[in-house]
N, C-alpha and C positions, 0 to 999 in steps of 0.2 A: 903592644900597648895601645890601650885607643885614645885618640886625640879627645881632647875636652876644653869645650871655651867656659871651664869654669871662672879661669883669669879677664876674662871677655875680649879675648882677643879673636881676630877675625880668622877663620880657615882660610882665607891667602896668606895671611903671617904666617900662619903653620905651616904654610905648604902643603896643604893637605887636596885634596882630589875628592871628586865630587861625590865618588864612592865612598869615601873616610869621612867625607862632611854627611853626608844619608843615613850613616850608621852610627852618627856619633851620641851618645848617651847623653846629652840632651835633650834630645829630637822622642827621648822614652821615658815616661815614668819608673822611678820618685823626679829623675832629676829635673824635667821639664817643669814641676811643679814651682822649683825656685828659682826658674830662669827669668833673668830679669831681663826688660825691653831692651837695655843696651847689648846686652849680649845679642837678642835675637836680630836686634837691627846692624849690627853689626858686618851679618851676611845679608840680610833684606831687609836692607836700607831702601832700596826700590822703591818699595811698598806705601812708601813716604814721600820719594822723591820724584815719580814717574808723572809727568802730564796728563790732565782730564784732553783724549779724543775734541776738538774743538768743529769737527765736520764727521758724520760716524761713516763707515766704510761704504753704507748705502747713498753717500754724499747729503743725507740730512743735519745742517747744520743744529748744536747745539743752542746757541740765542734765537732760533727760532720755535723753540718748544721749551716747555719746563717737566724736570724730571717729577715724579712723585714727590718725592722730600723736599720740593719748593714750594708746594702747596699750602703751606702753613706759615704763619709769620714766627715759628722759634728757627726756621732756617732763614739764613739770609746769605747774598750773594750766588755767584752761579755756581752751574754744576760743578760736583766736585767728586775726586775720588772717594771710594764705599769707607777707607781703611783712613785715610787724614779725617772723612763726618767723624767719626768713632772717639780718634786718639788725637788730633791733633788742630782739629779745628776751632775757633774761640766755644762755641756752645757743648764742646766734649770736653772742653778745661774747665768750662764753667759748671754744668751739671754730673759730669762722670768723672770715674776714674779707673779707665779700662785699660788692661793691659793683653800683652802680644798674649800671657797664657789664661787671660781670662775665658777667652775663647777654645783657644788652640791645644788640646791637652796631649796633642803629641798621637803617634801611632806606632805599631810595629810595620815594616815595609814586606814583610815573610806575612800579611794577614791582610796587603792592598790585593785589589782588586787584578786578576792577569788580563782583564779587557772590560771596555765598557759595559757589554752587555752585561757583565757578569756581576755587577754591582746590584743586583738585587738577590745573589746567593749567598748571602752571608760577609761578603767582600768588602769593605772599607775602601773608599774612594782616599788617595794620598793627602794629605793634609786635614783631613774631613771633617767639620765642624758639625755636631747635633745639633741640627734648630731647632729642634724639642727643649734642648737643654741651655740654647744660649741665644738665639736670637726671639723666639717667642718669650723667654723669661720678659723680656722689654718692650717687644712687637705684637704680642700676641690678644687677639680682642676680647673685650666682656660683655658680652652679651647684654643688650639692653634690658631681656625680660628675664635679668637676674638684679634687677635694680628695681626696688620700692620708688616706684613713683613715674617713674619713665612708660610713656604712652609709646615711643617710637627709639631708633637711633637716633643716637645725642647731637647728630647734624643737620638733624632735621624741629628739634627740640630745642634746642642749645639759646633759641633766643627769648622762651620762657622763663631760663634760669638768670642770663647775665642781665647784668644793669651796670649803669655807671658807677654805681654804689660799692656793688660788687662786679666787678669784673672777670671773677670766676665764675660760671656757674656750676662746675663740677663742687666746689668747696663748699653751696648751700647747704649739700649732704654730707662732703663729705671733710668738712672744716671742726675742727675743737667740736668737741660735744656730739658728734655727728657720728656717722657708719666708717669703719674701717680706717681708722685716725691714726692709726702701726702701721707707717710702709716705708719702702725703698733702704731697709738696714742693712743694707748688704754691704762689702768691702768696692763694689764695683761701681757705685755711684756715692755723689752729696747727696746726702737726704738733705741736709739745713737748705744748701744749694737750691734744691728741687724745691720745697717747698715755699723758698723765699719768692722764688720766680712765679712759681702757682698762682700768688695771690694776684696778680698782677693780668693773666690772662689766662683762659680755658686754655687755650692750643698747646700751654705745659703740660697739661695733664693728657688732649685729646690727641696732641702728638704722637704719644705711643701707644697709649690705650685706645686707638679707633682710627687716628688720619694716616699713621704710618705699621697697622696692624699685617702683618705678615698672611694672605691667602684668605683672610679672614678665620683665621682657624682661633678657636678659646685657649688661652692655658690656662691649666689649673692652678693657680698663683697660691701659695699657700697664705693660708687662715689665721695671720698673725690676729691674738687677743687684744681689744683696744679696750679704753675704760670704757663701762656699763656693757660692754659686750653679752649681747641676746645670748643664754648658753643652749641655747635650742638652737639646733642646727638645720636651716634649710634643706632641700633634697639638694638641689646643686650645689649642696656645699660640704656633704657627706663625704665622708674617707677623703678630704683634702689633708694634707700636711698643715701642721700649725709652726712647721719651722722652715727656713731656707736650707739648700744643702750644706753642709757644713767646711768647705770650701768657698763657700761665700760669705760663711760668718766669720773665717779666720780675722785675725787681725781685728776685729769689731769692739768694740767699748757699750757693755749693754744699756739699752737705756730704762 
């Protein structure tokens, strides 16, 4: 019979071996889909609890350099681990709400990879995250000359838009009445959140869409309809999705 934290008990309660915990149906779809964070922290609690490196192994100290994601004023405080920014730090309370399986959709371990090289034959790396499918959803950039009005990238522009007035300048376009006014509906963030904070400062918005954009690579975000939406479709904006995957609308209340 195989072991199951469907009760969310931890595999040391169970007794269970690290081979029973690797194979346990959890760890697979359907079940992984409804595992809730207590259950998964349960065994990797770690992930939550382990200390940011405070000198790195090359002996460069961290308070002498700043990571990427201090670059911007919507982070504050020092470095800190990839997995507490995400789930458990105040600006992932305050803007998202992401869980262990929003990312993590689980693998078969009969379909991991038997060596590193071999990770580009088909191979699934153990735990493996798409960043096509979960981190560029949030990180990934938009191209400034797919914006009506942009002479250059928005950090180099960014001070024709803002004023004191306005202190976004992404919202002069794309505020009430403006371009693209449908976003962030998904189960894995506050939209209210998100845009409460928007109006207050650019770096909400240029956060993820440009200061913390993953290789600089574009995703193709899909083409939610907003009111007076152009129904002519740009070239770069042909065969986009006009919905989110449907895993991320679960749970959703339409607006």
């Amino acid at each position: 019979m195989a072991l199951s934290l469907a009760a969310g008990a931890s595999f040391e309660a169970l007794g269970a071996d690290y081979e029973a915990a690797r194979w346990d149906p959890i760890h697979f779809k359907p079940a992984i889909e409804k595992a809730s964070d207590e259950q998964c922290l349960s065994c990797h609690k770690e992930i939550l609890d382990r200390p940011t490196r405070e000198v790195s192994p090359a002996g460069f100290k961290a308070s002498d350099g700043a990571a990427w994601y201090q670059t911007l004023d919507t982070y504050q405080g020092a470095q800190d681990d990839f997995h507490r920014r995400h789930l458990s730090s105040d600006y992932a309370k305050q803007v998202m709400d992401l869980k262990c399986n929003t990312c993590h959709q689980g693998n078969d371990p009969r379909e991991e990879t038997p060596a590193v090289e071999a990770q580009n034959a088909g191979f699934a790396m153990r735990k493996s995250v798409d960043p096509e499918k979960n981190c560029l959803m949030c990180h990934g950039q938009f191209p400034y000359q797919n914006m009506v009005g942009l002479e250059g990238p928005w950090h180099e522009v960014r001070e024709n838009f803002d004023n004191p007035e306005a202190p976004n300048g992404c919202l002069s376009c794309h505020g009430e009445g403006g371009f693209r006014s449908v976003r962030h509906q998904v189960n894995f963030l506050k939209a209210d959140a998100i845009e409460a904070v928007a109006k207050q400062k650019s770096d909400t918005c240029f956060g993820c869409h440009g200061g913390r954009s993953w290789y600089r690579i574009s995703y193709p975000y899909p083409r939610h309809a907003w009111p007076g939406m152009d129904p002519a479709q740009p070239d770069w904006a042909k065969d986009r999705p006009t919905e989110s995957d449907a895993r991320y609308l679960a749970g959703m209340k339409k607006k």
